[in-house]
MARLOMAR-307641 format. One line per 4 residues: number of its first residue (from 1); for each residue x, y, z of C-alpha. Coordinates in nm, 4 decimals. Layout:
<nodes>
NUM> X/Y/Z | ... $
</nodes>
This chain:
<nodes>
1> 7.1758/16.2161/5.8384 | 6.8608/16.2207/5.9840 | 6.7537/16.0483/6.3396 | 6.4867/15.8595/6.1228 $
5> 6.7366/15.7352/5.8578 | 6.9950/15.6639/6.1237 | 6.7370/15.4347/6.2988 | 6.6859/15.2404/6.0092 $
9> 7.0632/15.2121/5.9747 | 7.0854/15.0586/6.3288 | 6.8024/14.7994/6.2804 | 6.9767/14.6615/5.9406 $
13> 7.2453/14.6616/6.1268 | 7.1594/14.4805/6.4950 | 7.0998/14.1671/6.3478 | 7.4340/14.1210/6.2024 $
17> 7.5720/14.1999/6.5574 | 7.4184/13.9258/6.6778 | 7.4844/13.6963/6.4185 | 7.5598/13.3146/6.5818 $
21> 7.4649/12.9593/6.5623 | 7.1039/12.8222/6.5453 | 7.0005/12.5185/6.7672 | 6.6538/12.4008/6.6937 $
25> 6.4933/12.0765/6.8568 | 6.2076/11.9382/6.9889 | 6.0795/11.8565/7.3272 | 5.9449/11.4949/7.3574 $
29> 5.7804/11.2371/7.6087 | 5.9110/10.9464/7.6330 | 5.6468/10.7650/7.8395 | 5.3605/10.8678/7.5458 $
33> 5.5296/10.7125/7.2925 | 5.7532/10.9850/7.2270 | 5.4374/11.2700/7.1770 | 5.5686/11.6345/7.1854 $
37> 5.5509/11.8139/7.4825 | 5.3948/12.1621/7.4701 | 5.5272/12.4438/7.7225 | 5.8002/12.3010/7.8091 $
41> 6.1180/12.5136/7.9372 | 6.4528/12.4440/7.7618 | 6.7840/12.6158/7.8222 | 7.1032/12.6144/7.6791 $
45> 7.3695/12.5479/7.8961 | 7.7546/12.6252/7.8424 | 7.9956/12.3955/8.0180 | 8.3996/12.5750/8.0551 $
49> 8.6526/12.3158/7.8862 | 8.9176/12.4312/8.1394 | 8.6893/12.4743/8.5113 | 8.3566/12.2855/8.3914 $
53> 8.1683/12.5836/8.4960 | 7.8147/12.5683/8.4132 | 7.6214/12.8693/8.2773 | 7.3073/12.9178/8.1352 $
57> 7.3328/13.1145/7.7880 | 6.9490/13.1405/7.7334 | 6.6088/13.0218/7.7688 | 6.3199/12.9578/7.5994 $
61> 5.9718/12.7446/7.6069 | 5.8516/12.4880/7.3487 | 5.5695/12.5562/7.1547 | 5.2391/12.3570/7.0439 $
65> 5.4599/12.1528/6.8584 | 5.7333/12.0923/7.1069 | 5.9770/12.2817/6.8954 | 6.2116/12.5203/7.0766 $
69> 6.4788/12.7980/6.8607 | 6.8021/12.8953/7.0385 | 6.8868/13.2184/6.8223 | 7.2537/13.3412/6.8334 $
73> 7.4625/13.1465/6.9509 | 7.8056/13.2152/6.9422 | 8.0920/13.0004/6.8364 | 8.3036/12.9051/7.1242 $
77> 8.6131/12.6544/7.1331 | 8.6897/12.6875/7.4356 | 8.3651/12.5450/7.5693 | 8.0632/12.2383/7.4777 $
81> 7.7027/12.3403/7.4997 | 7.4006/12.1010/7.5711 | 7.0435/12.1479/7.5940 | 6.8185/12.0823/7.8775 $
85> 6.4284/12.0843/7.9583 | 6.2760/12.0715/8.2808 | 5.9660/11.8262/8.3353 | 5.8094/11.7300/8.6948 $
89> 6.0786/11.8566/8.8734 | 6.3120/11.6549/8.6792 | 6.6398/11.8470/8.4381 | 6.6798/11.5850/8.1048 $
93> 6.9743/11.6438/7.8953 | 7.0404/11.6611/7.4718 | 7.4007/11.5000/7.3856 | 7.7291/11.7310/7.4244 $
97> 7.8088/11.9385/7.1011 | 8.0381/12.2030/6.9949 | 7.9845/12.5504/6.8455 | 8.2736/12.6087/6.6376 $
101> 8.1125/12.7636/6.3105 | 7.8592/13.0827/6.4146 | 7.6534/12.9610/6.0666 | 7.5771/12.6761/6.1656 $
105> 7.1936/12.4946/6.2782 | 7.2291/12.2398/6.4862 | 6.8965/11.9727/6.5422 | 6.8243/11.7444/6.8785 $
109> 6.5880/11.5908/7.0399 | 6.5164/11.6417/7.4491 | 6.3215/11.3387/7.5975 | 6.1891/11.3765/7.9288 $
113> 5.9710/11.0931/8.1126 | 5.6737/11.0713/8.3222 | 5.7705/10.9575/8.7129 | 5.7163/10.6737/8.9357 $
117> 5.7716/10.7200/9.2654 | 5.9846/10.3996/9.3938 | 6.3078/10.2286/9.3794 | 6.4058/10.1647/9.0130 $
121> 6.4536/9.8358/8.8841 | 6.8262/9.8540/8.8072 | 7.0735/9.6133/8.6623 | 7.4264/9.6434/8.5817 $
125> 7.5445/9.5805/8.2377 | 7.8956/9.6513/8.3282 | 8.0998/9.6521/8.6476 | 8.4842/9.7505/8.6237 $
129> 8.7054/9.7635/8.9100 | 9.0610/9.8959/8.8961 | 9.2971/9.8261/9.1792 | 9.6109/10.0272/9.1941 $
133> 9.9243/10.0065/9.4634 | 10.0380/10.3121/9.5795 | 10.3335/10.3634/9.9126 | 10.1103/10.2237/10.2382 $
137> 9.7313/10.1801/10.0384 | 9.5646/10.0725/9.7117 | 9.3641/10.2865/9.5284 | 9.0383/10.1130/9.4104 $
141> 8.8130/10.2568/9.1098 | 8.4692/10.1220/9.0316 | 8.3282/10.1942/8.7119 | 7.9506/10.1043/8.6628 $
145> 7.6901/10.1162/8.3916 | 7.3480/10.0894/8.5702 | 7.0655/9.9938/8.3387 | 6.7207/10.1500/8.4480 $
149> 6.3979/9.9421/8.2934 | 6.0892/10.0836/8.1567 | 5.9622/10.3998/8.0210 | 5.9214/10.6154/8.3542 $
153> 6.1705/10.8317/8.5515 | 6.2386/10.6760/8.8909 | 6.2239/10.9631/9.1934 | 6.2880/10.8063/9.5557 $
157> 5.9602/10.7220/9.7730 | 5.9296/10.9043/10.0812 | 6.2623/10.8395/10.3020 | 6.3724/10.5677/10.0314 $
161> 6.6681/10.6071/9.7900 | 6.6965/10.5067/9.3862 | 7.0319/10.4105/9.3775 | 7.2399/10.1789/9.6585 $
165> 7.6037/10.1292/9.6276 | 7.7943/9.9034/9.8354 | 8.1955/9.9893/9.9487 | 8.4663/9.7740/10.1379 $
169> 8.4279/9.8366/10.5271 | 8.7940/9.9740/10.5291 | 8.7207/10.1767/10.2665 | 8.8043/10.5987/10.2848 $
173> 8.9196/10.9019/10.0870 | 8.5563/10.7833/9.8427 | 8.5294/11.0351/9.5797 | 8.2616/11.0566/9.3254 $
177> 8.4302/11.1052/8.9621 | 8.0926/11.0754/8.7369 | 7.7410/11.0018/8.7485 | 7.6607/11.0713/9.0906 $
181> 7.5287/11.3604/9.2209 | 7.7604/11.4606/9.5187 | 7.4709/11.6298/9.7255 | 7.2169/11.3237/9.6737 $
185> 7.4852/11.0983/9.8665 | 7.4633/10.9509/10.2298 | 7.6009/10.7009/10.4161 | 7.4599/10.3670/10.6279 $
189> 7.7126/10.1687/10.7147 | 7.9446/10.0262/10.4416 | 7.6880/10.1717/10.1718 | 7.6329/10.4695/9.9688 $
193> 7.2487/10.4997/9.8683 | 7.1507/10.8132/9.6814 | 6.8051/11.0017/9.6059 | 6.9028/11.1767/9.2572 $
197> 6.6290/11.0938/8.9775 | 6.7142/10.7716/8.7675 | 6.5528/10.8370/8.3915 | 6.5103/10.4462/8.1966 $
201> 6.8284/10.3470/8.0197 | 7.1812/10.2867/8.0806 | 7.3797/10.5532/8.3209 | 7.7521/10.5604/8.3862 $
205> 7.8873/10.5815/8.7368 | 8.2616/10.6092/8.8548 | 8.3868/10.6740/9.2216 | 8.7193/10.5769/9.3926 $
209> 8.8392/10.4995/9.7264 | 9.1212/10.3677/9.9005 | 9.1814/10.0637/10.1103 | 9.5130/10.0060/10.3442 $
213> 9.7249/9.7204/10.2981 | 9.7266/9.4396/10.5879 | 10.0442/9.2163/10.6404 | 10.1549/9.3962/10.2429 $
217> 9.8331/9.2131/10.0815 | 9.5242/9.3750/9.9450 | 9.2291/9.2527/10.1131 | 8.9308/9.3432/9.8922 $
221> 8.5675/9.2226/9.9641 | 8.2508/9.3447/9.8758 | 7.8631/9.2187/9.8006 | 7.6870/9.2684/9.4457 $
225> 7.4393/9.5182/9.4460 | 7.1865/9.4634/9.1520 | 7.1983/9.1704/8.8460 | 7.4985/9.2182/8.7193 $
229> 7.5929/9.0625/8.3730 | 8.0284/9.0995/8.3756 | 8.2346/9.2067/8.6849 | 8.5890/9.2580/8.5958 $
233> 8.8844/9.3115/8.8329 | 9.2097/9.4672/8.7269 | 9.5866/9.5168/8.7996 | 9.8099/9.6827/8.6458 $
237> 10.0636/9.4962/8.8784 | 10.1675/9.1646/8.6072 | 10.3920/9.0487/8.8556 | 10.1463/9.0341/9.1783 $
241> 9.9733/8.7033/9.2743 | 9.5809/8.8155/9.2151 | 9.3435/8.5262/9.3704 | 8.9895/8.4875/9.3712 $
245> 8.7424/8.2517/9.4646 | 8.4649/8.3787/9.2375 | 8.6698/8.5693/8.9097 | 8.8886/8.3763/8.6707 $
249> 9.1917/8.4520/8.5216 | 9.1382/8.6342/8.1550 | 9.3379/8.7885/7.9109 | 9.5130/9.0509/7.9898 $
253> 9.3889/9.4052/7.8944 | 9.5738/9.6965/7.7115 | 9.5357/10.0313/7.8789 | 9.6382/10.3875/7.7660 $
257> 9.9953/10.2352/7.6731 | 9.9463/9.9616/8.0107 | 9.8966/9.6174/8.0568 | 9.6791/9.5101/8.3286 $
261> 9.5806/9.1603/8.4735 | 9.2349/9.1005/8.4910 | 9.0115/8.8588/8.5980 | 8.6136/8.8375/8.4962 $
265> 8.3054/8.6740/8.5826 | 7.9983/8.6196/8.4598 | 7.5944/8.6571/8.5409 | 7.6224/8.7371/8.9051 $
269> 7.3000/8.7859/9.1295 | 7.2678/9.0450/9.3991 | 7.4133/8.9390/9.7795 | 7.7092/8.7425/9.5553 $
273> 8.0452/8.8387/9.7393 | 8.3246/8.9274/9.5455 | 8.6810/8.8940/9.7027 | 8.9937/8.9748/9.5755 $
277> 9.3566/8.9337/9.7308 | 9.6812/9.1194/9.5931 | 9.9791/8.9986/9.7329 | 10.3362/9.0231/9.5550 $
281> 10.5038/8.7222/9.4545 | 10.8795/8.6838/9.5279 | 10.8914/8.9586/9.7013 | 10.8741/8.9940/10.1476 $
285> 10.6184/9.2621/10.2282 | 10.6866/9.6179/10.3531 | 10.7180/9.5115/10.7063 | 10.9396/9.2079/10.6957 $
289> 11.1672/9.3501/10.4580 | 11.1983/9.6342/10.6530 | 11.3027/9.4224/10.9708 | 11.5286/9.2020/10.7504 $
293> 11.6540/9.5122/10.6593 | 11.7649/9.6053/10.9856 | 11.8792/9.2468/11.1115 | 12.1202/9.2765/10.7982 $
297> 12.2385/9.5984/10.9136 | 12.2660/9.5071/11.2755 | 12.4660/9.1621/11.1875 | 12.6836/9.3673/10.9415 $
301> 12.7371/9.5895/11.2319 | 12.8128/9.3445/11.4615 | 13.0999/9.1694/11.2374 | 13.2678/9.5072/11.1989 $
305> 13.2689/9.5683/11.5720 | 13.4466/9.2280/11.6298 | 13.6917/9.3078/11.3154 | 13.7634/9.5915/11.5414 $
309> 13.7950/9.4440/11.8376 | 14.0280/9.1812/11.6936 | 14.2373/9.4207/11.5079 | 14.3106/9.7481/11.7519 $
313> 14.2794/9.5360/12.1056 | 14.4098/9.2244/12.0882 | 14.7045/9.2905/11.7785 | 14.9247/9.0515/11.9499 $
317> 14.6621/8.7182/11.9441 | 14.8205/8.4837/11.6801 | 14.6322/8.4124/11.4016 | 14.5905/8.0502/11.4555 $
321> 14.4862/8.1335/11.8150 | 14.0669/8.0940/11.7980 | 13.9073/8.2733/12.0262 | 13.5477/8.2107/12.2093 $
325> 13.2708/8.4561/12.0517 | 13.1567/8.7266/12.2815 | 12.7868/8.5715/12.4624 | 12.6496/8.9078/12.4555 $
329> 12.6827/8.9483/12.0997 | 12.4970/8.6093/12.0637 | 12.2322/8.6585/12.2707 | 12.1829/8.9995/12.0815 $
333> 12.1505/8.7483/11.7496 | 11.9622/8.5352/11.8931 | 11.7184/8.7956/12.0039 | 11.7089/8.9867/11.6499 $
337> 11.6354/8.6266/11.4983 | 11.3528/8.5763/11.7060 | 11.1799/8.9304/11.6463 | 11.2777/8.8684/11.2728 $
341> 11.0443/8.4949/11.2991 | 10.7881/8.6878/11.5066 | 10.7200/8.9590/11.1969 | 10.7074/8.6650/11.0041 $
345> 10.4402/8.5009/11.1672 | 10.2213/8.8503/11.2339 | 10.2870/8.8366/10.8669 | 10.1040/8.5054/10.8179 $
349> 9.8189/8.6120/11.0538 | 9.9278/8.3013/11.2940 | 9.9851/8.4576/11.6419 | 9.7656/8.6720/11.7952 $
353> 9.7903/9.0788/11.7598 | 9.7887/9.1390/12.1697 | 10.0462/8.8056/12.1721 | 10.2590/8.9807/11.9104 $
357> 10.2666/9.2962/12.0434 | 10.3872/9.2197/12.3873 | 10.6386/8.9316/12.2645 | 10.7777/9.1951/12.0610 $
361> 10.8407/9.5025/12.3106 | 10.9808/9.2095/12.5354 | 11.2759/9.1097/12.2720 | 11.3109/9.5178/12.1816 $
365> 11.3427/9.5697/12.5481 | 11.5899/9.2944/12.5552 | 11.8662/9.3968/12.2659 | 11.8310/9.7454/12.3628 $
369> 11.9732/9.6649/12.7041 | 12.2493/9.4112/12.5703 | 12.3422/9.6722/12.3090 | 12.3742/9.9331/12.5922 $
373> 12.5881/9.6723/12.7581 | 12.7615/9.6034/12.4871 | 12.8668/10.0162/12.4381 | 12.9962/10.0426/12.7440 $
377> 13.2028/9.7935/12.7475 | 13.3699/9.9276/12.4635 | 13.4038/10.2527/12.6434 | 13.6157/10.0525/12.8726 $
</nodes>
């Protein structure tokens, strides 16, 4: 075969090799009444199902029109595509699809947005927060969906911010898990603010964070941030006592195969503090139960050792004989009684934490000495 018969043989050919899905779409602006925007660069973006790893699979720029033709692209399972275009500075999104079938056109629409320069005005449609016990904390996850008015994209003035969240001041371990860019985060005081863009309409955000139990109760308090038209707390804990001065008590909610207590309130305005207390009903905390615990132990302990004493030293006492209970033992009682009432009351928050402490070591000090005492007496 000839070289020039061969080259025609390769360009029938070449196409066919790089046969794949079609995505057309257009390129509009949403602050001009949805006018196309010429000139506009668009790029298809891959997103990994298994790492989430981002790559861009090609580029392009709208025409006169504001169309844009992705040629090409092959089917992949294993992955979901979207399409973005860059305007002012600012990346705008198409929904999440799939290309499964490489014969396939797929159709969208990109809108992008003029900017204002200032903090959007934001208000939440929905506020969820999930509170979950784990061994020594709770884990806490907020759930918002942020509603930006108007027709403009929102970029932070000079130094400002777009977005302010508020956390618990014993919050820690905060993670974002959607919405948020990571990078436009920082921190003043017991907020989060953030400088990312803020496009009109609604936008999902979800972080979590943990908070540490006090006296074995949840202790959750923080303000509302922006307008916010239904908070709702929830439990998955049925059995817990959840109180509230603000939320009430409604039904509860069926989760991925879970039920989960949940209380709700309505049309709340910004500075409105929402507080929360988990405690468990029935049930004596981690601490207490702990020291109960060892009381038990220690009594049982001290009944055996008299059963002992009874049986192996004194064999010959007769049984009707009654015989004075060892003082030392008592006093050691006594003394585990009293730190048992002390927990108790640290418990309750009614004594002092420098009182507590220092009563405390005083006792510990006390029936460690009486059970040395009380050892080598035995030894004898």
């Amino acid at each position: 075969m000839r070289s020039g018969a061969r080259l025609v043989v390769a360009l029938a050919v070449f196409p066919a090799l790089l046969h794949g899905a079609e995505i057309r779409g257009r390129v509009v602006n949403g602050s001009q009444e949805n006018q196309p925007l010429p000139d506009c660069s668009v790029s298809l973006l891959r997103f990994s199902r298994a790492t989430l790893e981002r790559s861009v699979q090609d580029s392009v720029r709208s025409d006169r029109g504001g169309e844009f033709r992705l040629r090409n692209v092959a089917a992949d399972s294993a992955a979901v595509f979207v399409v973005s275009a860059a305007y002012l500075g600012v990346e705008y999104f198409s929904e999440l699809f799939h290309v499964l079938d490489p014969d396939t056109t797929i159709r969208l629409t990109v809108t992008v947005f003029d900017t204002a320069r200032r903090t959007p005005p934001l208000h939440v449609q929905m506020h969820h927060i999930f509170a979950e016990r784990d061994t020594a904390d709770y884990l806490i996850r907020e759930v918002l969906v942020l509603h930006a008015v108007g027709n403009r994209t929102f970029v932070p003035p000079v130094g400002g911010h777009t977005v302010a969240l508020s956390i618990p001041a014993e919050a820690y371990a905060f993670q974002v898990e959607g919405g948020l860019d990571v990078h436009s985060l920082h921190q003043r005081g017991h907020a989060l603010y953030s400088d990312q863009p803020v496009p009109p309409g609604p936008h999902q955000l979800a972080y979590r964070y943990r908070l540490p139990l006090r006296g074995g109760k949840l202790y959750f308090r923080r303000p509302v941030d922006y307008p916010t038209a239904i908070v709702s707390f929830f439990s998955p804990d049925l059995s817990a006592k959840i109180e509230s001065s603000l939320l009430a008590r409604a039904e509860p909610l069926p989760l991925r195969g879970r039920q989960y207590a949940r209380l709700a309130a309505e049309n709340l305005s910004p500075g409105t503090m929402l507080e929360v207390t988990i405690s468990r009903t029935g049930l004596l905390t981690t601490k207490t139960s702990r020291w109960v615990l060892t009381l038990f132990l220690v009594l049982i302990a001290g009944v055996l050792a008299l059963l002992f004493v009874l049986l192996v030293r004194y064999p010959k006492v007769k049984e009707s004989q009654k015989r004075e209970a060892d003082p030392l033992v008592l006093r050691r009682e006594q003394l585990l009684n009293e730190i048992a009432a002390l927990d108790e009351a640290h418990d309750s928050g009614t004594i002092a934490e420098h009182e507590y402490q220092a009563k405390r070591k005083q006792l510990k000090e006390e029936v460690v000495r009486l059970t040395a005492q009380l050892r080598d007496r035995r030894k004898t």
